[in-house]
C-alpha positions in Angstrom: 6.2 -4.2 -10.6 8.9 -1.4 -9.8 9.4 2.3 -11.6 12.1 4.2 -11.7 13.0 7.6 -10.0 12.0 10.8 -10.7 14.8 12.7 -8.5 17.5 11.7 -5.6 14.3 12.1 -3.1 12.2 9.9 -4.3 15.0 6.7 -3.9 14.7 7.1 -0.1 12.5 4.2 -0.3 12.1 1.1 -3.2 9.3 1.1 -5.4 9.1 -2.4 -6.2 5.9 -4.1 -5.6 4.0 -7.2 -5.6 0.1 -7.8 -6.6 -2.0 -10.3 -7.4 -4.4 -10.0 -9.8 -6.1 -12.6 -11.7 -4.4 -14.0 -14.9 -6.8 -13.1 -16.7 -7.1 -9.4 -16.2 -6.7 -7.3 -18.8 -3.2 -4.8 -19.5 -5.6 -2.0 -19.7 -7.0 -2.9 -16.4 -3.7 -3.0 -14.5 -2.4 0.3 -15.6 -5.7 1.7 -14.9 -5.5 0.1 -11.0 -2.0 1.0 -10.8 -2.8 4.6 -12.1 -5.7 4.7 -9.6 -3.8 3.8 -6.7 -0.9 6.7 -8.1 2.0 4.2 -8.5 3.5 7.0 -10.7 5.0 9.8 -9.4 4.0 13.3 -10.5 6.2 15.9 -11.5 6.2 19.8 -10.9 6.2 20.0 -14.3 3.2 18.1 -15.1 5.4 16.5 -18.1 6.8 12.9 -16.7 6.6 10.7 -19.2 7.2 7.2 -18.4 7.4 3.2 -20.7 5.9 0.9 -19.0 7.8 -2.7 -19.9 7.2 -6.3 -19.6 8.9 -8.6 -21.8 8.6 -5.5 -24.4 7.1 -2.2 -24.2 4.0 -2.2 -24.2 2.4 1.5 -23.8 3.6 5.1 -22.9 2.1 6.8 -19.9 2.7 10.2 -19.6 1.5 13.2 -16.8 -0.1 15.0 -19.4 -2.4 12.5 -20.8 -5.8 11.7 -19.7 -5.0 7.7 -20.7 -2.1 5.7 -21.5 -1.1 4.8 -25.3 -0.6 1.5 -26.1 2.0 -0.2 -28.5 0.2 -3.7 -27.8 -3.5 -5.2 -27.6 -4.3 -3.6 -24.3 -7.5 -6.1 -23.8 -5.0 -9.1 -23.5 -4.8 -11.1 -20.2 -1.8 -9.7 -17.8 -0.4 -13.2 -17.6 0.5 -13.5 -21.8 3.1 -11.4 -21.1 5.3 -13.2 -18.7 8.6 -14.3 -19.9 8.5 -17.5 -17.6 5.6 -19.0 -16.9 5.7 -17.4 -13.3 4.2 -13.9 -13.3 4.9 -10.9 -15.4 7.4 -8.3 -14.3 6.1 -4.5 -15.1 8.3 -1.9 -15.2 8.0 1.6 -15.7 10.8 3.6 -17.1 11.3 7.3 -16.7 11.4 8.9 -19.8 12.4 12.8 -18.3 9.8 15.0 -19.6 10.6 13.9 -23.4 7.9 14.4 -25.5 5.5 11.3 -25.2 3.4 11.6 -29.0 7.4 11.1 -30.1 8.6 8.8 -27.5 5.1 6.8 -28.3 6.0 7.0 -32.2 9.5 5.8 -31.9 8.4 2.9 -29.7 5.4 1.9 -32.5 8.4 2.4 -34.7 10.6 -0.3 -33.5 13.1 2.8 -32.1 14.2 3.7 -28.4 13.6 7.2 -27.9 16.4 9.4 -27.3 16.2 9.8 -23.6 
């Protein structure tokens, strides 16, 4: 899993990480253990908005929300959406302090959200 910067101090060190988890375990269940341990950075703001992608996106996670929105079946297994066969690669992509109810809608949409 990686995520991408918020500012110029926050690439002093990498972000990219590697768990294990089950196959089985749920998407909802690994954002929620990723939010828990505060992968994420927070913004000043309180308005980061961030699209979390696999081998598509698959929900919008923003600062301001008490849970993430997702664009796919959340209950599905982790491993169904690897692109190899040899574990899934999650990345979360900052999406400034867009609007997330329109970045979410232009996702469901088939759109990328103007950044």
């Amino acid at each position: 899993m990686d995520r991408g910067s918020v500012a110029m101090g926050d690439d002093a060190l990498p972000h990219a990480e590697t768990i294990d988890l089950p196959p089985e375990t749920s998407l909802a269940d690994v954002v929620s253990y990723l939010l828990d341990r505060h992968f994420l950075a927070s913004i000043a703001s309180g308005r980061a908005t961030w699209i979390l992608v696999a081998d598509r996106p698959l929900a919008v996670v923003a600062q301001q929300w008490d849970e993430p929105r997702f664009l796919v079946d959340a209950s599905r297994p982790i491993s169904s959406f690897g692109a190899d066969g040899n574990g899934v690669s999650l990345m979360f992509r900052y999406w400034k302090q867009r609007d997330p109810d329109h970045v979410f809608e232009e996702l469901a949409a088939g759109r990328e959200p103007e950044r």
